[in-house]
N, C-alpha and C positions, 0 to 999 in steps of 0.2 A: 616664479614670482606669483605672489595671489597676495587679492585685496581682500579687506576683510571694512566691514559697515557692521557697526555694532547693534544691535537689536534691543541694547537694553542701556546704553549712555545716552548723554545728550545727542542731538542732532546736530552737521558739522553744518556753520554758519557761512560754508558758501560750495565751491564743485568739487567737495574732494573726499577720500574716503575717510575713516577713522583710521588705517592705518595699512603698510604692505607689510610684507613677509619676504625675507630672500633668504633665501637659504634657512637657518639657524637664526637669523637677527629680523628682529621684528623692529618696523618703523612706524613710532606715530605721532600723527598730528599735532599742532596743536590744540590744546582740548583747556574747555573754560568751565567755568562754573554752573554753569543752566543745568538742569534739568531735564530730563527727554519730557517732552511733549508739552515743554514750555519757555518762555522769553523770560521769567522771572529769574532774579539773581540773589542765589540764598543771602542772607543780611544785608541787604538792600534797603534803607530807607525813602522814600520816597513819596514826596507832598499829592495834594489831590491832582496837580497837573501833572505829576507822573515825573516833576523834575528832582532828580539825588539829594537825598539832603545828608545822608551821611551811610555808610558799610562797612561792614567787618571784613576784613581782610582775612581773619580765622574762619568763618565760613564758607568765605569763595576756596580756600586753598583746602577745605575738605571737602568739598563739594567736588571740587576740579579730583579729586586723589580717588573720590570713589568713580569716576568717568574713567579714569585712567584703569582702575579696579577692574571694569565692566567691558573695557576694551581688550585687556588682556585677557581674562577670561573668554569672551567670543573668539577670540584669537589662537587659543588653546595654549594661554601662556600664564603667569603669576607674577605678582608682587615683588617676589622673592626674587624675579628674573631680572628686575630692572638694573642695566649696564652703567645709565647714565641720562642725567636729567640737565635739559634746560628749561630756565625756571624764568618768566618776565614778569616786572613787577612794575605795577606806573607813580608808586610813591615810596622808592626805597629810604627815606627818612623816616615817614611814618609809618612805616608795614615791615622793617628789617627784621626788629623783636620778636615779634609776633612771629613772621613769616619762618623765621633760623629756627623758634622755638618746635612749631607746628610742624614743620619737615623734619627737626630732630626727633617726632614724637615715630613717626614712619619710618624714618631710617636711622635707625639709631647705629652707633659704631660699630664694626666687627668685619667680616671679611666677604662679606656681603652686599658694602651699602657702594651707591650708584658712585659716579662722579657727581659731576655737578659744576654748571656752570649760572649767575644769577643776572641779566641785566635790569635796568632800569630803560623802559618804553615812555614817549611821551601818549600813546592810547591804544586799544589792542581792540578787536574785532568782538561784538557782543551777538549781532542775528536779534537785536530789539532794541530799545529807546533808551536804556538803564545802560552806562558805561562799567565796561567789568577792572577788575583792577590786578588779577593776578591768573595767566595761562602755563601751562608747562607742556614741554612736548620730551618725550622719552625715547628710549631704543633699551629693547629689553632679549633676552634669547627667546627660544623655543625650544 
């Protein structure tokens, strides 16, 4: 088994790595939207007091997809590897479209694409002030 800390995704927002390795199967995290070497959350609006006033669901959920990107490559793994995804969402009425769409743009059909499983959270771990709205954690080979 070995860990792997990514050097070029976001930072994980409490004591844990970016992802292990066992065997053949890589496990990781879940991983959110931010940015390495920041608390901000791509399409985030938010007033002078810093309180949300509205986000794109399509930019956290690319944002999150390049972290996953940047995990697997430190990892010595691919895109192309991923087994199977869980996906959490904290407003599946208003982010399904969107969200079905933006994951179908990544994994499109063929004999390649993940599983997938998609819950509904009522709030999910952000590491700053700005509530995130969409995490996914994967298992991909090596």
């Amino acid at each position: 088994m070995s860990t792997i800390r990514s050097t070029t995704a976001a930072e994980p927002v409490g004591p844990y790595p970016h992802a292990r390795r066992v065997g053949n199967l890589l496990f990781l995290s879940g991983i959110g939207p931010r940015t390495r070497g920041s608390k901000d959350i791509p399409g985030a609006k938010v007033d002078a007091s810093g309180t949300l006033i509205d986000y794109s669901i399509e930019a956290e959920i690319r944002s999150c997809f390049d972290n996953i990107k940047a995990v697997l490559a430190d990892a010595g793994s691919a895109w192309e590897n991923i087994v199977d995804c869980q996906c959490f969402l904290t407003d599946m009425k208003r982010d399904w479209q969107i969200y079905n769409r933006v994951y179908g743009e990544f994994f499109p059909p063929g004999p390649s694409q993940p599983t997938r499983t998609t819950v509904q959270v009522a709030a999910l771990p952000t590491g700053g002030n700005t509530p995130i709205h969409f995490e996914i954690k994967v298992i991909a080979t090596v």
